[in-house]
C-alpha positions in Angstrom: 14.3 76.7 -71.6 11.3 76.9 -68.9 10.9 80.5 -68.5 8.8 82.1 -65.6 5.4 82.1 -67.7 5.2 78.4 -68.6 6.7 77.4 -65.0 3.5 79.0 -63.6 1.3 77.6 -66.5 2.8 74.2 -65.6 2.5 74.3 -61.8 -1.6 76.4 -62.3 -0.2 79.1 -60.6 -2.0 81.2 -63.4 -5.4 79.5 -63.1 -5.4 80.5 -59.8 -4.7 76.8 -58.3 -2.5 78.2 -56.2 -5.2 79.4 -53.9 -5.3 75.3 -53.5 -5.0 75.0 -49.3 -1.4 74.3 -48.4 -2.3 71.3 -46.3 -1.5 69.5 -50.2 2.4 70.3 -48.7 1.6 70.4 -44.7 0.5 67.7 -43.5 -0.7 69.4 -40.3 -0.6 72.7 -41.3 -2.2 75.0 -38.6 -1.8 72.7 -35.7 -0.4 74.3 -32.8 1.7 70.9 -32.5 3.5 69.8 -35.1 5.4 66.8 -35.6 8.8 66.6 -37.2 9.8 64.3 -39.9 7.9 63.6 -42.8 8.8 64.9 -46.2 5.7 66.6 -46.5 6.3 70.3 -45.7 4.6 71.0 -42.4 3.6 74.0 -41.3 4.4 76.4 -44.2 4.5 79.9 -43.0 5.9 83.3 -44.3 7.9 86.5 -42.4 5.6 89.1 -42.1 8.8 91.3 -43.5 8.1 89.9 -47.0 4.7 92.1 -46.6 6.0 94.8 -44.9 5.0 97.7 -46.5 1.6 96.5 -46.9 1.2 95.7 -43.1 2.3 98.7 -42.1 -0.6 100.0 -44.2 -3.5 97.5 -43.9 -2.6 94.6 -41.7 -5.7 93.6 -41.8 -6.8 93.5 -45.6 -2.9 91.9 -45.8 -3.3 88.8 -43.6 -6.7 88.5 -45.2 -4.5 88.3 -48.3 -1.8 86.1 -46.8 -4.5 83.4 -45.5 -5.9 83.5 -49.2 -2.6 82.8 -50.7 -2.7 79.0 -48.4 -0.5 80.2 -45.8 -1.3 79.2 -42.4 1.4 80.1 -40.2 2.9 83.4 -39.9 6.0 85.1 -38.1 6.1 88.9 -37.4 8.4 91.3 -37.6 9.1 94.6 -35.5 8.0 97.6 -37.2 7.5 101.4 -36.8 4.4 100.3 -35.1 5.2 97.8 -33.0 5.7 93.7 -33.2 2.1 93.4 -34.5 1.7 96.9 -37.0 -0.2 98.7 -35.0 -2.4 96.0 -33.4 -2.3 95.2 -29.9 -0.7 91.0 -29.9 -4.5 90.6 -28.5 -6.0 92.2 -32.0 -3.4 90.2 -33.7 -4.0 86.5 -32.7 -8.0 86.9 -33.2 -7.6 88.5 -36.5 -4.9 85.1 -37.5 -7.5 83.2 -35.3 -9.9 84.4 -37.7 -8.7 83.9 -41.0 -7.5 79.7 -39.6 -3.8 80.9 -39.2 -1.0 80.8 -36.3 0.4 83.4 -34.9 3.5 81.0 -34.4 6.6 83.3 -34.0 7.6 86.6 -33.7 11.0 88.8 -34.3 12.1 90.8 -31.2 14.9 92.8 -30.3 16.8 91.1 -27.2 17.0 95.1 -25.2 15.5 97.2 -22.7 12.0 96.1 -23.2 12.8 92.6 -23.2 9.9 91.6 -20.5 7.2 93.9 -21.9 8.2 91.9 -25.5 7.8 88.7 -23.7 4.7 89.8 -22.1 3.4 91.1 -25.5 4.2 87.5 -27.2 2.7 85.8 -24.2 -0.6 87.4 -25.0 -0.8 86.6 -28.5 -0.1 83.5 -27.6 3.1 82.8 -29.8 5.1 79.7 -28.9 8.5 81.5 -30.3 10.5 84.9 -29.4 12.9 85.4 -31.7 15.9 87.2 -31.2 16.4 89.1 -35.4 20.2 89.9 -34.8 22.8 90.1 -32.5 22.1 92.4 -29.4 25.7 93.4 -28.8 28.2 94.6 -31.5 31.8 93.3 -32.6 32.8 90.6 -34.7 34.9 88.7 -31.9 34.4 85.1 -30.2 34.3 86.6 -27.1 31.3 88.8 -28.3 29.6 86.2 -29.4 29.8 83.8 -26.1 28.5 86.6 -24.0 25.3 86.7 -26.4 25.4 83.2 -26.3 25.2 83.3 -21.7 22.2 86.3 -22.6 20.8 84.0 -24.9 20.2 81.3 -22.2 19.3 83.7 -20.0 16.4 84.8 -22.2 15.4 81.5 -22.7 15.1 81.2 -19.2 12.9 84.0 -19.0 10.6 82.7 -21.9 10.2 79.2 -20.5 9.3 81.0 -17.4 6.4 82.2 -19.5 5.5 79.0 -21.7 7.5 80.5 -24.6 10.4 79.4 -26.7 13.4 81.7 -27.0 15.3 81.7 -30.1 17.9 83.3 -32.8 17.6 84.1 -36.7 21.0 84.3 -38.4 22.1 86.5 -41.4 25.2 86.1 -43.0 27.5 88.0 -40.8 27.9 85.2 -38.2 29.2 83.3 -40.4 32.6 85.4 -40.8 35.4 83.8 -38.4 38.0 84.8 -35.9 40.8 82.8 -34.6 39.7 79.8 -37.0 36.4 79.4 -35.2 33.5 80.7 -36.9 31.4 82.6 -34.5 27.7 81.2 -35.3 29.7 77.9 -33.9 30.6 80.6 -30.8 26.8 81.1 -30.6 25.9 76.7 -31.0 28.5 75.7 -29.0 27.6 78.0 -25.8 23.9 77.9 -25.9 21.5 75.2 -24.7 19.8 73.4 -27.0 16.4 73.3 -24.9 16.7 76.8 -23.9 18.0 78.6 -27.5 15.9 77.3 -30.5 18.0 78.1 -33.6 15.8 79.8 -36.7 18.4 79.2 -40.0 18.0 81.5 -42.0 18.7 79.2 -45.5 19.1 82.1 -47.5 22.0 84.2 -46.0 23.6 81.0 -44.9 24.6 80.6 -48.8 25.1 83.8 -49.2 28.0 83.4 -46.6 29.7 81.1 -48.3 28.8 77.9 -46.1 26.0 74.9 -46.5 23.2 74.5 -44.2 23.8 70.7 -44.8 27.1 71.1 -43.1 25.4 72.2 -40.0 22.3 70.1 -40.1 24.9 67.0 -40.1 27.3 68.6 -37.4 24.5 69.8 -34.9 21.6 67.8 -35.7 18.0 68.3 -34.3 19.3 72.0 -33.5 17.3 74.1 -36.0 13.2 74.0 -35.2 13.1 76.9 -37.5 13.7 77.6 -41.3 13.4 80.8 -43.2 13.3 79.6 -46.6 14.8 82.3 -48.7 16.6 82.0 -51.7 19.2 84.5 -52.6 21.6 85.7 -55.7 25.0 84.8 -55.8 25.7 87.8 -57.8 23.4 90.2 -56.4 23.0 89.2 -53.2 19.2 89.9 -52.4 16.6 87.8 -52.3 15.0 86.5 -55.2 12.5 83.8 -56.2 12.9 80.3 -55.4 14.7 78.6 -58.1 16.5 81.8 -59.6 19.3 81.9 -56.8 22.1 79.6 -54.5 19.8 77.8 -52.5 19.2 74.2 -53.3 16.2 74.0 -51.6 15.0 70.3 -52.9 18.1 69.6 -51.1 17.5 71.4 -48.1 13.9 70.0 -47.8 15.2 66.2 -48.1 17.5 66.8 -45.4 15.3 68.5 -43.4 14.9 65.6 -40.5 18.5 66.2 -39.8 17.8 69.7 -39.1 14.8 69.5 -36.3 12.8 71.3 -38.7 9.1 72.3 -37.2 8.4 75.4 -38.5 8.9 76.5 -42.0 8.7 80.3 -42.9 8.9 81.6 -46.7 10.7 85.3 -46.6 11.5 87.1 -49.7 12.9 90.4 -48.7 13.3 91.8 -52.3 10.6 91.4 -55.6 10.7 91.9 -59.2 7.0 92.9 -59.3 5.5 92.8 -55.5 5.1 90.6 -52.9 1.9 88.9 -53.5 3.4 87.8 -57.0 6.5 86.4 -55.7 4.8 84.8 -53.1 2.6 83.3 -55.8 5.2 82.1 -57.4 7.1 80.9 -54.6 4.3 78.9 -53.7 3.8 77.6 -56.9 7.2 76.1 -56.8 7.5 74.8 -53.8 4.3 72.7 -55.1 6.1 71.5 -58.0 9.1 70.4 -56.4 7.0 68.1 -53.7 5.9 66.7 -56.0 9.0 64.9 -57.1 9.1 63.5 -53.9 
């Protein structure tokens, strides 16, 4: 049996070739355009959430860290200080600019401060908004296509600005009412070039239902991945290759889906997050290769 030690001796993880540059999976990584459809990974990123604790402290030192790792996109995530940890989205995009990353995407609450968020995204100059989580509460499909009429809306608004407004799913939107399940609510009522659709692999799964059953039935409609895999049993986040996910799967299929943007999130660790991003990485590597 291949246990965690000799997968990372296998792939070099331990000899430190996973500081190898990513652009061995991404063919373009880094661009700020990025075509779709090759098998090669394009445009690997990670959610800033994986490194949350260590943003919060040292963003920074951190996305010194992250750009070491390979990584050359990156997606933030709201925090007690802000979308960018206590930088201004100025002090943000020169520090990525800085260390060869993209600042391509950020996690935003669809509220009060929706314009001042846009504004704030504008200025770092993201090319995504991204709504984390629905705005409005109740599991109902009438909920679900008023988000759906504020979701265009809000893509209105960000077009108006030269950004790109979008979703990120958990698993809840998955559960179903009347025999329609409401993330179809959410697909069926938004526009495509208005509402950019971030699947979130991982809690997809965990739901019960197959990406690949919505790549084929709304094809082109998902520009953005989080690539997460999660436990069955547990259901957190773990490593890639310990939980439901079939992610070679996912990745030869990934045409269907629109894919642009790829962003590794692991919102729970065994040891840290630098390790299971290591590792993470160090998969993904071996699994391209196969290709």
């Amino acid at each position: 049996m291949q246990t965690r030690r000799t997968f990372l001796l296998r792939s070099g993880a331990a000899a430190g070739a996973i500081a190898l540059p990513l652009e061995l999976i991404s063919g373009c990584a880094g661009s700020r355009k990025a075509p779709a459809g090759s098998l090669r990974v394009g445009n690997i990123g990670v959610q800033l959430y994986t490194f949350r604790d260590a943003m919060l402290n040292d963003p920074r030192a951190t996305l010194a860290l992250i750009a070491d790792l390979g990584f050359k996109e990156i997606e933030s995530a709201g925090s007690p200080k802000g979308h960018y940890y206590g930088l201004t989205s100025v002090e943000m995009k020169d520090v990525c600019d800085g260390l060869g990353m993209v600042l391509r995407s950020g996690h935003v609450a669809l509220d009060e401060n929706f314009d001042a968020t846009m504004d704030e995204a504008a200025a770092a100059d993201q090319e995504y908004v991204i709504c984390s989580s629905m705005p409005t509460s109740g599991q109902s499909a009438d909920n679900y296509k008023s988000a759906a009429d504020a979701f265009n809306e809000a893509g209105e608004q960000c077009a108006r600005r030269g950004l790109k407004f979008g979703y990120h799913n958990h698993d809840y939107e998955f559960e179903s009412e009347g025999g329609h399940t409401l993330y179809d609510v959410l697909l069926d009522n938004t526009d495509p070039d208005l509402v950019h659709m971030e699947m979130d692999l991982g809690w997809v799964v965990a739901s019960g239902k197959d990406p690949l059953d919505y790549f084929a039935r709304y094809p082109g409609r998902f520009p953005l991945w989080h690539l997460k895999d999660v436990s069955a049993e547990l259901q957190k986040s773990t490593e890639f290759g310990k939980g439901s996910l079939d992610i070679p799967a996912m990745l030869r299929n990934r045409e269907a889906s629109g894919v642009r943007h790829i962003f590794v999130e692991q919102e729970d660790y065994a040891v840290g997050p630098e390790e299971a991003m290591r590792y993470d990485l160090a998969y993904l590597r071996e699994i391209l290769m196969r290709f």
